[in-house]
N, C-alpha and C positions, 0 to 999 in steps of 0.2 A: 877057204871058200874059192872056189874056180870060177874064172871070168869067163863063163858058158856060153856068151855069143858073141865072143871070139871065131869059135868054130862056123857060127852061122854066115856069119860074114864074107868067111875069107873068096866067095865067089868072089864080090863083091869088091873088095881091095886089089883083086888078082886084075879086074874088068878096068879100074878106074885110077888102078898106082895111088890109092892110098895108105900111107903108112900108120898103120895102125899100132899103135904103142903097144908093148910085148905085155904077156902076161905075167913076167915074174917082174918089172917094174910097177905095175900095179898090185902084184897081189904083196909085195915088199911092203907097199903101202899099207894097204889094207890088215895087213900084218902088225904093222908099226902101232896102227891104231888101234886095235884088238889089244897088245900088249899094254898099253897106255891105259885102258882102260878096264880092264883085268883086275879084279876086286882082291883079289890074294897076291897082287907083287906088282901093280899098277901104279900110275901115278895120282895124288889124292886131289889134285886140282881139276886132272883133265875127267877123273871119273866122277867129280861135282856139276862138272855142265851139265847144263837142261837145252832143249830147242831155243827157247828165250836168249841165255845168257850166250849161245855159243849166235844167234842170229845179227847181235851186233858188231860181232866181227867178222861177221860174213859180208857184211857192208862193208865194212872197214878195209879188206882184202879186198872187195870188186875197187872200189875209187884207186887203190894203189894200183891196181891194174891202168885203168887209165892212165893216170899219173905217169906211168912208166912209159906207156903208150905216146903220152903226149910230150916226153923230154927224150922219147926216141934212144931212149937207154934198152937194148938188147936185152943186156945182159940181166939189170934189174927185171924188166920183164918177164924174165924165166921163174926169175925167185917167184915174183907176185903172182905168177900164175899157178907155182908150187904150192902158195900159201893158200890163195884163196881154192884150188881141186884141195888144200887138207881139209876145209870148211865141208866140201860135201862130204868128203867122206867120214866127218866126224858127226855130220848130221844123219847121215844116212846106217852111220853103228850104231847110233840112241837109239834110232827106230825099227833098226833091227831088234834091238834088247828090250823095245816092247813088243815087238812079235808083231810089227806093222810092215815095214817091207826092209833090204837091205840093198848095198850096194849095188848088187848086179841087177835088181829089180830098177834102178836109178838109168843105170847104162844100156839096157834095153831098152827099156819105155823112150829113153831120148832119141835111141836109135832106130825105131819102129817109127818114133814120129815122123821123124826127117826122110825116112825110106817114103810114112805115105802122103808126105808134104812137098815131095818130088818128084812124082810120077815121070815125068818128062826124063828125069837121071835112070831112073832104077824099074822105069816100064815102057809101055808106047807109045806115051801120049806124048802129042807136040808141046815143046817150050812156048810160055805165052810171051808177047812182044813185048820188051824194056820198058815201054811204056805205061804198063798193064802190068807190070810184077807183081806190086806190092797189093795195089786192091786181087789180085787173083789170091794171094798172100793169106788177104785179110780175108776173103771170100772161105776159103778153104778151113782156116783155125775159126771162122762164124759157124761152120758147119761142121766139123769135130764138136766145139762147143755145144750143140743143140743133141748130137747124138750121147754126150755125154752127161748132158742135165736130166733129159730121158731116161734115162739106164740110173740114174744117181739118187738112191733114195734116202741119201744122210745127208743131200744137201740144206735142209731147215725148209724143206717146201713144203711141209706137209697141208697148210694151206687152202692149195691151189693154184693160189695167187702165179701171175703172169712170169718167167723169169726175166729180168732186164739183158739186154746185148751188153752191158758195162757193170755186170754185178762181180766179175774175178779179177775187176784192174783194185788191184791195191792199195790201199790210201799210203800206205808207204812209202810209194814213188817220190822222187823231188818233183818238185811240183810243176818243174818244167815239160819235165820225161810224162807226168801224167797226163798233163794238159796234150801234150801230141797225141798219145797213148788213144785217149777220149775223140780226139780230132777224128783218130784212121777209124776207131771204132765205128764213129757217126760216118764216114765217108766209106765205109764196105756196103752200106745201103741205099749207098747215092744221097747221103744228107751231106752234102758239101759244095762249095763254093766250084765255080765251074772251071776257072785258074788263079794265076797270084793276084789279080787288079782288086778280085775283092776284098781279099782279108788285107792289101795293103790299102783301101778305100777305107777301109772298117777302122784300120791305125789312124788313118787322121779324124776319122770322129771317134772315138775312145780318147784319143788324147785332147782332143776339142771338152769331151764330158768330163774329163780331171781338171781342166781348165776353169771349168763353169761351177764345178764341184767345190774348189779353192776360191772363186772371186764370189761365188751362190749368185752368179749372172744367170739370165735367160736368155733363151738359145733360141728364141720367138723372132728376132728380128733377122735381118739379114748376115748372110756370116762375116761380111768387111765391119760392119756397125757392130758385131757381133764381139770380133776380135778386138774391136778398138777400146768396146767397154770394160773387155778382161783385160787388157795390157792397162786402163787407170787403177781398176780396182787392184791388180796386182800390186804398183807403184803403192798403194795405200795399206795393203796387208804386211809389205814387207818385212815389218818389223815387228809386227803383230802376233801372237800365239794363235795358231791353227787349230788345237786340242778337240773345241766345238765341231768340228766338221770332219774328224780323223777318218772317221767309221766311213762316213759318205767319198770321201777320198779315198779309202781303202779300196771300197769296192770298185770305184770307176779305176783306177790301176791295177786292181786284179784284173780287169776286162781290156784294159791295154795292154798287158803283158799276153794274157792270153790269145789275142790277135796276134802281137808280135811271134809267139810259136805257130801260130797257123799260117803267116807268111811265110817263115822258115820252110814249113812242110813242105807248101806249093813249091818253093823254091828249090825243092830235096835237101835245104841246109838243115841239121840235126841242132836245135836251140840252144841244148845243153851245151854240145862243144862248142857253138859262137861265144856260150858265154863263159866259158872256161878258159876260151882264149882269150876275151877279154882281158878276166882277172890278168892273167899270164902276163897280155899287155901292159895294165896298169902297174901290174908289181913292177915288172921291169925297168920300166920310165921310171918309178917311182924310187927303188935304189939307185940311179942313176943319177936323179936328182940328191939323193943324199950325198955321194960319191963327189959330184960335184961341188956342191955347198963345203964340204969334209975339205977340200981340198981348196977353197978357199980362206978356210981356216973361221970360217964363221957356225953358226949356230941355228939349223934349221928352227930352231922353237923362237927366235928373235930376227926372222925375216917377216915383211908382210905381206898379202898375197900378192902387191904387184910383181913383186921380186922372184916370188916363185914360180909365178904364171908365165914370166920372162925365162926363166930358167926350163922350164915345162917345156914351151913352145920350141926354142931353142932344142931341146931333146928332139921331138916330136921329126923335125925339119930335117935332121941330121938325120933321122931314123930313114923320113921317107928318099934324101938323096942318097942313101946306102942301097935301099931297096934299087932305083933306078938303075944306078951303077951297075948291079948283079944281074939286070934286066940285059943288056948288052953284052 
């Protein structure tokens, strides 16, 4: 198979010193995979995957992409990006083999998109202001969308019925990624908050309704009287089974979390990485704490929390006067 708009292109890389990856290290690939799956002297694993079985390692490849990303390892980065481009193109040989599209049909269509998702790069039209990127972004793929629901008669419309602006986001997403996903959706038609005050407004009552939701206080009276009867009732559940009221709790922390990504957004912080670095954080301190306990010659399962929270804090403090030091 020939990577046929290769030749399209090369205006294109000539104008903008893009280095366009050669055609005989793709088509090596695409080779590789062809052979692998070759029913007469193939391999009998790779020629059993379906769309299904080969989709959960196509996840599995994108996070180690991150992963790689976020330990700033180079050099793993290259593999993982190796592994996860073998994902498409082993997805895109299956669907060659049913006669639906193939590889090069993959690599234009991407490349058509991003040509006419950049007018400003690749035509005349003026670049829109920093400001304005993302909703012009989000404007442009609202409007691809509608011209392609139009034109799409195997979508399940047959109908009538209205299409939704959120019917192609995926229930797939983590849930983080989807909730933003949903946010810009709502916010390419002006459904959104006008900057960060309010979704961070909207966090402290979310977290006020997990409050109310755990003590089953009312939220009728003023919010000092308010808080003062969830902080008894708290004192009183403490030790208490919650089980009753899961479900009620569930939801109102779904709708805290959920603010908490749309203050991200307004913020331009990305949720998912806040909270990756998180974890990252935690782990960290958290062997460190073992390290230290190891090295006292004691027994993290036989300290109590004050011991360890002394230990914790201690981390924490050293952490942030290292950070200052490197500030200078």
């Amino acid at each position: 198979m020939e990577f046929s708009h290769l030749n399209r292109v090369k205006k294109t890389q000539k104008e903008t010193n893009v280095d366009i990856p050669t055609e005989e290290g793709i088509n090596k690939l695409l080779n590789v995979m062809k052979k692998l799956r070759c029913p007469d002297n193939g391999c009998n694993w790779d020629m059993s995957q379906t769309f299904d079985t080969v989709s959960h390692y196509t996840i599995e490849e994108a996070y180690e992409v991150v992963g790689a990303i976020q330990s700033s390892d180079m050099h793993q980065l290259k593999e993982e990006l190796g592994d996860l481009l073998f994902q498409v193109v082993f997805l895109s040989r299956i669907a060659e083999e049913k006669g639906l599209f193939n590889f090069n049909d993959v690599a234009n269509g991407i490349s058509d998109k991003m040509i006419e998702r950049h007018p400003h790069v690749f035509d005349t039209f003026p670049a829109p202001p920093p400001d304005l990127h993302d909703r012009t972004w989000e404007k442009r793929k609202a409007f691809e969308r509608e011209i392609k629901n139009s034109n799409d008669t195997s979508n399940n419309n047959t109908t009538g019925q209205k299409l939704s602006l959120l019917d192609d986001l995926p229930n797939v997403f983590p849930a983080l990624l989807r909730s933003e996903k949903l946010q810009k959706r709502a916010a390419s038609v002006g459904f959104d908050w006008d900057n960060w005050i309010g979704p961070y407004l909207k966090i402290k009552e979310e977290l006020l309704e997990v409050e109310l939701a755990i003590t089953k206080s009312d939220n009728d009276e003023p919010i000092d009287k308010c808080y003062k009867k969830i902080n008894e009732k708290l004192d009183e559940k403490m030790n208490m089974s919650l089980d009753f009221i899961k479900d009620e709790v569930q939801d109102e922390l779904g709708d805290l979390l959920f603010s908490c990504v749309n203050l991200g957004r307004k913020l331009g912080i990305n949720s998912e990485t806040s909270l990756l670095k998180a974890n990252d954080k935690f782990e960290r301190r958290f062997r460190q704490l073992e390290e230290i306990i190891e090295k006292k010659n004691k027994s993290i399962n036989f300290l109590d929390l004050p011991e360890l929270n002394e230990i914790w804090i201690s981390i924490k403090n050293n952490e942030v006067e290292s950070n200052n030091r490197d500030d200078y």
